[in-house]
C-alpha positions in Angstrom: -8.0 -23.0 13.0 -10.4 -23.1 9.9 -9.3 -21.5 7.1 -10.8 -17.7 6.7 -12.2 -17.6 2.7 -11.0 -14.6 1.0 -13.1 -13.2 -1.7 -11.3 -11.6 -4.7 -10.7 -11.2 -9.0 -7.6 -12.3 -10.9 -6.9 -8.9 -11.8 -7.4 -7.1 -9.0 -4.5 -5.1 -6.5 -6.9 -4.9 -3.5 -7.2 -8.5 -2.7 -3.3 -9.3 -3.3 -2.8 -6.9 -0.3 -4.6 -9.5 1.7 -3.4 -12.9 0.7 0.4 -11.5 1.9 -0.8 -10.7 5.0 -2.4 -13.5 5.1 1.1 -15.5 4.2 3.1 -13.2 6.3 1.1 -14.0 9.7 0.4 -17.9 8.3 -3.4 -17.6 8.6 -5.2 -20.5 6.4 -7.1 -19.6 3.9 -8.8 -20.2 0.8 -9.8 -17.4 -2.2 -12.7 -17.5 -4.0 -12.6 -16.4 -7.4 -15.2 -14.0 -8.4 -15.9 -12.8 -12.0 -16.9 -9.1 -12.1 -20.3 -9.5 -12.8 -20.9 -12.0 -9.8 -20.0 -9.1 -7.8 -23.1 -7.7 -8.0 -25.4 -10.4 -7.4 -27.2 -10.2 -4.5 -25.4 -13.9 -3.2 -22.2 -11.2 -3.2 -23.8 -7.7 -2.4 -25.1 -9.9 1.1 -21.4 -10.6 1.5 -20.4 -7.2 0.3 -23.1 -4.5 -0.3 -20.6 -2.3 -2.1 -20.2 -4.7 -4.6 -16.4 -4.8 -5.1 -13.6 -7.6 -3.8 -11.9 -8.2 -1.4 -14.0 -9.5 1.8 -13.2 -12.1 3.6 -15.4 -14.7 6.3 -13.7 -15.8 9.1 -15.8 -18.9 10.6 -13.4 -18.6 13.6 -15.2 -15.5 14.5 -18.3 -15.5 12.2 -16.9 -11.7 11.4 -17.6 -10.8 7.8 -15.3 -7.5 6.1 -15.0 -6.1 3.2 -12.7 -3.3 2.7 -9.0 -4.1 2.0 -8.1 -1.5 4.6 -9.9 -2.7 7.3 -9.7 -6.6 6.4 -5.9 -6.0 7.1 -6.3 -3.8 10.4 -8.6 -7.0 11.4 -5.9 -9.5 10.8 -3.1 -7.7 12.4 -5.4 -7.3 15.1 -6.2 -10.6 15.7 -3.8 -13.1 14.3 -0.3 -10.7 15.0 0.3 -11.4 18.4 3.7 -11.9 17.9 3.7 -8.0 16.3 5.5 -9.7 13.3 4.3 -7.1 11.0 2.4 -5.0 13.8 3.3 -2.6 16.4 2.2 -2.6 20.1 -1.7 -1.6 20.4 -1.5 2.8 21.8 1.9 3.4 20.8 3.2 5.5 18.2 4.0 3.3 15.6 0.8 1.6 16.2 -1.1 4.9 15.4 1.6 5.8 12.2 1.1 2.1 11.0 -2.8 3.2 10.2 -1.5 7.1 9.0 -0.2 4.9 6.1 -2.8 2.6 4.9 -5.3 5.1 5.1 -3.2 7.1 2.9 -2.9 4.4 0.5 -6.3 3.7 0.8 -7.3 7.4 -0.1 -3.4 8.9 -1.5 -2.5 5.3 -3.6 -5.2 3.0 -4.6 -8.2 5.2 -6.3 -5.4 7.7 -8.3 -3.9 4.7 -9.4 -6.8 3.1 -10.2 -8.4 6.0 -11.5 -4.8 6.0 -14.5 -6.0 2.4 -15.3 -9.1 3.0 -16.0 -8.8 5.9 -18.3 -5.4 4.5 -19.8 -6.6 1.1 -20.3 -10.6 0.8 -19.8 -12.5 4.1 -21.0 -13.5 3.8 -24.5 -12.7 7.4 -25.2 -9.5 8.5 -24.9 -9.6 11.3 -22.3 -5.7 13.0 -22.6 -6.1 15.3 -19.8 -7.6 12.6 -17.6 -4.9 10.3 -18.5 -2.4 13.4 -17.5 -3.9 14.2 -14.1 -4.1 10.4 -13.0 -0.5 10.0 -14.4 0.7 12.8 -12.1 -0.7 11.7 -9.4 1.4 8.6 -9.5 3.5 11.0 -9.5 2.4 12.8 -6.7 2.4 10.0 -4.5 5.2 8.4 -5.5 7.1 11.7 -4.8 5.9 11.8 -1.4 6.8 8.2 -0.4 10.0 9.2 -2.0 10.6 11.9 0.2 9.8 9.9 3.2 11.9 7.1 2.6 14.9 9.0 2.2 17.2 7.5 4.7 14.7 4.8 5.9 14.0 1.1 5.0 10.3 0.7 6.0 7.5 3.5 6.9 7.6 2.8 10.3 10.3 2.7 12.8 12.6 0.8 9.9 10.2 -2.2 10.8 9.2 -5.2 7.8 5.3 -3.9 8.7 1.7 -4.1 7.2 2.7 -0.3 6.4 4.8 -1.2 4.0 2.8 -4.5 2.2 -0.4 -2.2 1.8 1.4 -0.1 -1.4 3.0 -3.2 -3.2 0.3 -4.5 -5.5 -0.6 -0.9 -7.1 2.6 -0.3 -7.7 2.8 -3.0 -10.0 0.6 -0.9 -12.9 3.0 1.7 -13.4 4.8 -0.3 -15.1 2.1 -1.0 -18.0 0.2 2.2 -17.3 2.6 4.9 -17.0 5.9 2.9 -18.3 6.6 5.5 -21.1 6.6 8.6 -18.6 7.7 7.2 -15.4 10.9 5.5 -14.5 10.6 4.2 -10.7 14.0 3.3 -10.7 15.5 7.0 -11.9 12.6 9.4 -10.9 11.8 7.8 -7.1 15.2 5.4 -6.5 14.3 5.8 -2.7 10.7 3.8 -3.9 12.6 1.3 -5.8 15.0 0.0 -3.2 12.0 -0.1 -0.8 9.8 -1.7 -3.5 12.5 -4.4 -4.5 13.3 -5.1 -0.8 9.8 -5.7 0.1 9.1 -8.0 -3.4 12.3 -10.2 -1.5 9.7 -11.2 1.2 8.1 -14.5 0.0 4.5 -13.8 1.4 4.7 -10.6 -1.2 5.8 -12.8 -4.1 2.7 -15.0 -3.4 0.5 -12.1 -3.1 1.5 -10.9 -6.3 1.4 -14.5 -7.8 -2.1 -14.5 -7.0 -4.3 -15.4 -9.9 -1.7 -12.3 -11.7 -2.7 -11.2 -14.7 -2.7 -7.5 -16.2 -6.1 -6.1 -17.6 -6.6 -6.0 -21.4 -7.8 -2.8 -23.3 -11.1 -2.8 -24.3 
């Protein structure tokens, strides 16, 4: 099997979702470091046409992704036969498997996201855009919270992409929101799920991945 190249940034939480699924289901691979402005060359925007990491190649198909979303569905897809970290194709869990990485997709990623960039990035500091994107990792965290109460894992209490999607964005609260929100004391049902999951060694490497927190401007 050749080994698919993965396309992602030092910094950046979307492609870290890939290279542990990517470990869990023992795919080869290699990463290919891209500075922010090489994003939007047109050698990347042929790749990529929206200009942001990750995508991947895979020459054993010729497919090209981008998308962290549907880079993952593709993997599990193709690679999981075993269902290691996937659910049988038309059942339930299949079905709830992709309820929770479009929410983290949509819910997680760009509220998050959106608290970095206006905590760490935007010039001006903007207090009531800090405050809404700062409850809103709130808001989410509140509703995983809820959900987990009296489960291990997001789907059937299975180890499951589900799960691996949230990891890496979780990882900024605690230098983006550290002096408001206490994971451990305001969501403990997010905590034990988070520090089970950081157990699993193909999370470890994801996070391990070229790590390194943004600096402000």
């Amino acid at each position: 099997m050749m080994p698919i190249t993965l396309y992602g940034h030092h910094a950046g939480p979307n492609p870290k979702k890939v290279v542990m699924v990517l470990e869990e289901l023992e795919i080869p691979y290699e990463i290919k470091f891209l500075e922010f402005s090489e994003m939007k060359q047109p050698a990347y925007e042929s790749i990529n046409p929206n200009g942001r990491v990750p995508a991947i190649y895979d020459p054993n198909t010729k497919i090209t992704l981008w998308e962290s979303g549907a880079i993952i569905e593709y993997l599990v897809a193709k690679y999981d036969t075993e269902r290691k970290i996937s659910f049988e194709p038309d059942s339930a869990e299949f079905y709830q498997a992709k309820q929770w990485v479009h929410f983290q997709a949509s819910g997680q990623g760009p509220y998050f996201g959106q608290a970095v960039w206006f905590k760490i990035h935007h010039k001006e500091q903007i207090q009531s855009a800090v405050d809404r994107y700062i409850n809103e990792i709130r808001r989410v965290s509140g509703v995983l919270n809820g959900f987990l109460e009296g489960r291990k894992y997001l789907v059937n209490d299975k180890y499951s992409y589900a799960d691996i999607v949230f990891v890496p964005w979780f990882e900024v609260v605690t230098w983006v929101a550290a002096d408001c929100i206490d994971l451990e004391k305001d969501f403990p049902n997010v905590y034990a799920w988070l520090t089970n999951l950081k157990s699993h060694p193909a999370v470890v490497e994801g996070l391990g991945a070229k790590s390194e927190a943004p600096k402000k401007l």
